[in-house]
Backbone as JSON Lines, residues from 0, in Angstrom:
{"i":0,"aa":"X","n":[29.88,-56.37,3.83],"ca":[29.93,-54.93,3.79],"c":[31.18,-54.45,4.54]}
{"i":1,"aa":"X","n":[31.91,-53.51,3.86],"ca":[32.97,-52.8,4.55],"c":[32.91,-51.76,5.41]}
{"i":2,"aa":"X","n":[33.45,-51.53,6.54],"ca":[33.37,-50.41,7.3],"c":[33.91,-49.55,6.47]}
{"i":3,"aa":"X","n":[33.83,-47.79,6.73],"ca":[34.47,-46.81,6.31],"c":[35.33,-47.05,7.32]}
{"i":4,"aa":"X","n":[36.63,-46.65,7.0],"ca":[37.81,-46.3,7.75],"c":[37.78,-44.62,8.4]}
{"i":5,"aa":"X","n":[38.13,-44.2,8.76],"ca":[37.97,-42.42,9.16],"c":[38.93,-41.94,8.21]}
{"i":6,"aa":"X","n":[38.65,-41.12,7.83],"ca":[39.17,-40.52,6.65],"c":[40.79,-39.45,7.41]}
{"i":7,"aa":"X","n":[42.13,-40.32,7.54],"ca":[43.01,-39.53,8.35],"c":[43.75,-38.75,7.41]}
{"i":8,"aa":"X","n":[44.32,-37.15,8.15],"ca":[45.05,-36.87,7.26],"c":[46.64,-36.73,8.28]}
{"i":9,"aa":"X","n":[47.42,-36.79,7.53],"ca":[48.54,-36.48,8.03],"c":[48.83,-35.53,9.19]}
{"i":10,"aa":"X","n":[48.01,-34.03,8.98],"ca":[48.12,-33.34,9.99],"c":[46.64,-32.95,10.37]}
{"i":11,"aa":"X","n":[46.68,-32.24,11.9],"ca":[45.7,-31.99,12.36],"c":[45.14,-30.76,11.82]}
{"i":12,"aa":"X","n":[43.94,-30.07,11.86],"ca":[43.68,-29.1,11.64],"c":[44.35,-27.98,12.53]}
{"i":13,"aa":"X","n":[44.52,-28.34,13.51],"ca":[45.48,-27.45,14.4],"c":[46.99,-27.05,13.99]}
{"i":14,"aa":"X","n":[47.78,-28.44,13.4],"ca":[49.07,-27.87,12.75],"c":[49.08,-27.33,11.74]}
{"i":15,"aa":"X","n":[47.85,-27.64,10.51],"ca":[47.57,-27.17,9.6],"c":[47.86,-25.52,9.57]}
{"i":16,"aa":"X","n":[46.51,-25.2,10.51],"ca":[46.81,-23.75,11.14],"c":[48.12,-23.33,11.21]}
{"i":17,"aa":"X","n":[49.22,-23.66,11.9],"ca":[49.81,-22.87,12.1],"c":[51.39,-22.98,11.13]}
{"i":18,"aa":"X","n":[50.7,-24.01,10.44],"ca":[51.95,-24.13,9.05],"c":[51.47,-22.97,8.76]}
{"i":19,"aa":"X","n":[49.49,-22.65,8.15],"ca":[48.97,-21.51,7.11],"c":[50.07,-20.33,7.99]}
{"i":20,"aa":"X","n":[49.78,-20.14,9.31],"ca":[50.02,-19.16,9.79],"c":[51.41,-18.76,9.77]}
{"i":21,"aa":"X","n":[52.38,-19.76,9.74],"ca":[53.73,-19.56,9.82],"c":[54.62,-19.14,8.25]}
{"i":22,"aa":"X","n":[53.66,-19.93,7.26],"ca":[53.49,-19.21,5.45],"c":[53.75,-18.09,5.81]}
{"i":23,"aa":"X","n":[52.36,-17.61,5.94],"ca":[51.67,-16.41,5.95],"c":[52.9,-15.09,6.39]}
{"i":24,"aa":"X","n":[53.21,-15.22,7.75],"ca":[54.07,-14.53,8.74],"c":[55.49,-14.33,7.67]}
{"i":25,"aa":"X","n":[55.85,-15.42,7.51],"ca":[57.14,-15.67,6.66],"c":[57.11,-14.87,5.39]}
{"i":26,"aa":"X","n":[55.92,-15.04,4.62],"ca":[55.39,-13.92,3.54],"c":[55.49,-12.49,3.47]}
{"i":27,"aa":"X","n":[55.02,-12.31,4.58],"ca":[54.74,-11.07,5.43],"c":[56.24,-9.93,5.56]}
{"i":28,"aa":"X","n":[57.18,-10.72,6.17],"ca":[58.26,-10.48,6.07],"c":[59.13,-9.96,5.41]}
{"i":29,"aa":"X","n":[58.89,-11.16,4.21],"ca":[59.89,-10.72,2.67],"c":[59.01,-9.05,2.2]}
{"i":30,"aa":"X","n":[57.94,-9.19,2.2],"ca":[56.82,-8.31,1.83],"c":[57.58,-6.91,2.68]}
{"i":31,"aa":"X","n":[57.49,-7.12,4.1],"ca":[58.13,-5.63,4.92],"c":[59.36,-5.16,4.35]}
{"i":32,"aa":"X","n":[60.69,-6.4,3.91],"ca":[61.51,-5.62,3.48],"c":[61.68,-4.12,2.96]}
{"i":33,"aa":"X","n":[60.46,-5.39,1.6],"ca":[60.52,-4.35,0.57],"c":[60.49,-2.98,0.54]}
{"i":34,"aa":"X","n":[58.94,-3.15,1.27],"ca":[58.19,-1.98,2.01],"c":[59.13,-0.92,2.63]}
{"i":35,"aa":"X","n":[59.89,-1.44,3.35],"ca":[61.32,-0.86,4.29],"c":[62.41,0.45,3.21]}
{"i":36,"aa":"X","n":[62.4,-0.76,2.18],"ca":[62.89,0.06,1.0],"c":[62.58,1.01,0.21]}
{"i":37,"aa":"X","n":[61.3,0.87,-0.31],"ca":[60.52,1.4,-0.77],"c":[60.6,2.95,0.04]}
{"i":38,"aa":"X","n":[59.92,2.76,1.41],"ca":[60.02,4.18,2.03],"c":[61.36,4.85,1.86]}
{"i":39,"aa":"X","n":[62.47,4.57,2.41],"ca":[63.6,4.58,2.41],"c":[64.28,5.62,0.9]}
{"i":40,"aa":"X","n":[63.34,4.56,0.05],"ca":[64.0,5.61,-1.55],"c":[63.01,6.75,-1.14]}
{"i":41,"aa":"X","n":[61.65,6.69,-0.78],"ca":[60.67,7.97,-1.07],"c":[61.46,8.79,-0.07]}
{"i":42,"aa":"X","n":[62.21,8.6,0.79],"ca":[62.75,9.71,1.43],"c":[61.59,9.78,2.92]}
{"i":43,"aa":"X","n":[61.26,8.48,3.23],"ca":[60.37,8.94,4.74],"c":[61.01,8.0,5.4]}
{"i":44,"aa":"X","n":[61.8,8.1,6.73],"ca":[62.39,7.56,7.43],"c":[61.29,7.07,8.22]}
{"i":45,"aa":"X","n":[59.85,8.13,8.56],"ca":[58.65,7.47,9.45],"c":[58.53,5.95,8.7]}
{"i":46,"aa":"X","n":[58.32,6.11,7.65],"ca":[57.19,5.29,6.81],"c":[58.77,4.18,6.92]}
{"i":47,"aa":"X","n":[59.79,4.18,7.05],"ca":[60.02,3.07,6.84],"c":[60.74,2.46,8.75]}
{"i":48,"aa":"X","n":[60.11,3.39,9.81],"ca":[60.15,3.08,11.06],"c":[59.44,2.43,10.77]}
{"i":49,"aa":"X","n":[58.05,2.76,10.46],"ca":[56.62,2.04,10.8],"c":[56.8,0.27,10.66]}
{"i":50,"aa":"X","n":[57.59,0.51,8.87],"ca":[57.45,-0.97,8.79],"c":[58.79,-1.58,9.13]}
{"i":51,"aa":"X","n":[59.24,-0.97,9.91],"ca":[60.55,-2.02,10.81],"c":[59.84,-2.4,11.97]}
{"i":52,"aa":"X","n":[58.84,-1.14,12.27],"ca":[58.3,-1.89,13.58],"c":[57.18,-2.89,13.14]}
{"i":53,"aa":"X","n":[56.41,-3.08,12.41],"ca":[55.89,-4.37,12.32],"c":[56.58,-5.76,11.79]}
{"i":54,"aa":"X","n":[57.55,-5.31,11.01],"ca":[58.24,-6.29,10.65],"c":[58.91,-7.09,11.94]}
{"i":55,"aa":"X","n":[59.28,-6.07,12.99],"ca":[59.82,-7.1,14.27],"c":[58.62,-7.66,14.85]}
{"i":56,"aa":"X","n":[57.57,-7.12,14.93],"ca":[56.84,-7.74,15.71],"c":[56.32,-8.94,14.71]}
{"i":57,"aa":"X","n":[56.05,-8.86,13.67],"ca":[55.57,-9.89,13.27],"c":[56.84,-11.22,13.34]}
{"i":58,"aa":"X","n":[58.16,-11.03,13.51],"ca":[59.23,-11.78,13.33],"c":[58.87,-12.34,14.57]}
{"i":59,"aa":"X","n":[58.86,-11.85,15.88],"ca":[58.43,-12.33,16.96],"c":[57.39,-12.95,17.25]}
{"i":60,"aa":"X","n":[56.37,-12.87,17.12],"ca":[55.11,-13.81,16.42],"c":[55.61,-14.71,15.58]}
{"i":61,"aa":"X","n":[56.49,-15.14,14.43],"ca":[56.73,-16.07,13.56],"c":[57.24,-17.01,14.59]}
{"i":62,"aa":"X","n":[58.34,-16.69,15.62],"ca":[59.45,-17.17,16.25],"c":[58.28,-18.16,17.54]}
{"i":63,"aa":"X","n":[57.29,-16.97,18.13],"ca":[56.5,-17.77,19.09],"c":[55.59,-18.87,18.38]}
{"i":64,"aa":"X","n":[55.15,-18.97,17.21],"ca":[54.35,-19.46,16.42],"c":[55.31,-20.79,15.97]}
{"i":65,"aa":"X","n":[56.12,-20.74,15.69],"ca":[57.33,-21.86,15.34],"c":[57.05,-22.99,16.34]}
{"i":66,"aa":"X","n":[56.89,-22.35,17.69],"ca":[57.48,-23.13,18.87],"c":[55.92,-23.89,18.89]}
{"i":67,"aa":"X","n":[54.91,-23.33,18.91],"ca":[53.52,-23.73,18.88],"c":[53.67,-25.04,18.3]}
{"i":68,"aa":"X","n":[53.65,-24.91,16.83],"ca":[54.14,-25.99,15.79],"c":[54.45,-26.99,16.63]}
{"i":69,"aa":"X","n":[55.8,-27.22,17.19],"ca":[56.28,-28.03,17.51],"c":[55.67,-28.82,18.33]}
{"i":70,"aa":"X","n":[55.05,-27.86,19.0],"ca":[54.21,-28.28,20.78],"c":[53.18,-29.21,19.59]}
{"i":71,"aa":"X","n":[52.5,-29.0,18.9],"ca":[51.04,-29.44,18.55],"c":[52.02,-30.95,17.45]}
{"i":72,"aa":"X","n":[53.09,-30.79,17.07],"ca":[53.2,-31.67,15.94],"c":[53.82,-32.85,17.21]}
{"i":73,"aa":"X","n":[54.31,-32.47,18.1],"ca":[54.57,-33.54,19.44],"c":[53.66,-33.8,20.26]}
{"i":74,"aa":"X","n":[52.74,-33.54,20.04],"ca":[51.26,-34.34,20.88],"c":[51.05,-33.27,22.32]}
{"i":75,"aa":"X","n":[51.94,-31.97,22.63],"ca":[51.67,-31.73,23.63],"c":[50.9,-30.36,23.39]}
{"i":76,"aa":"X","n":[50.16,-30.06,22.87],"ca":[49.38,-29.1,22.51],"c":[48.22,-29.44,21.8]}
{"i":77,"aa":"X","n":[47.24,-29.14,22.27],"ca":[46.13,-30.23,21.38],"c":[45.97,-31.48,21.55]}
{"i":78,"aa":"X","n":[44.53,-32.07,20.71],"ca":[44.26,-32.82,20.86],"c":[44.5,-33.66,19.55]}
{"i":79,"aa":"X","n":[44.65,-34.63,19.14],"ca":[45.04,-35.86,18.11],"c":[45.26,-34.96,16.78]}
């Protein structure tokens, strides 16, 4: 009889996370441009503050989220 082996995958559920999350953010982004523009033609300078200001913050979150990555894909964040 054969043992099962543990079923490994390449990444942890933890880097997994923060690839989804770093997609996601990166998505997000191209998405604000638009948005940016969009207001911009309608003629609302608010509406296209609004989404400059999330667009930085979410850029800043992408940037701290990057570094995460790294920490967890080098063993120093997390566990296996």
């Amino acid at each position: 009889m054969h043992e099962k082996s543990p079923d490994t995958h390449p990444l942890s559920d933890l880097a997994y996370d923060w690839i989804t999350l770093i997609q996601n953010k990166a998505q997000a982004l191209m998405a604000y441009d638009q948005y940016i523009k969009d207001a911009e033609q309608a003629g609302s300078p608010e509406c296209a503050a609004f989404f400059r200001k999330v667009h930085d913050s979410d850029k800043a979150q992408l940037a701290e989220a990057k570094g995460h990555l790294v920490a967890v894909l080098q063993g120093k964040m997390g566990r296996g």
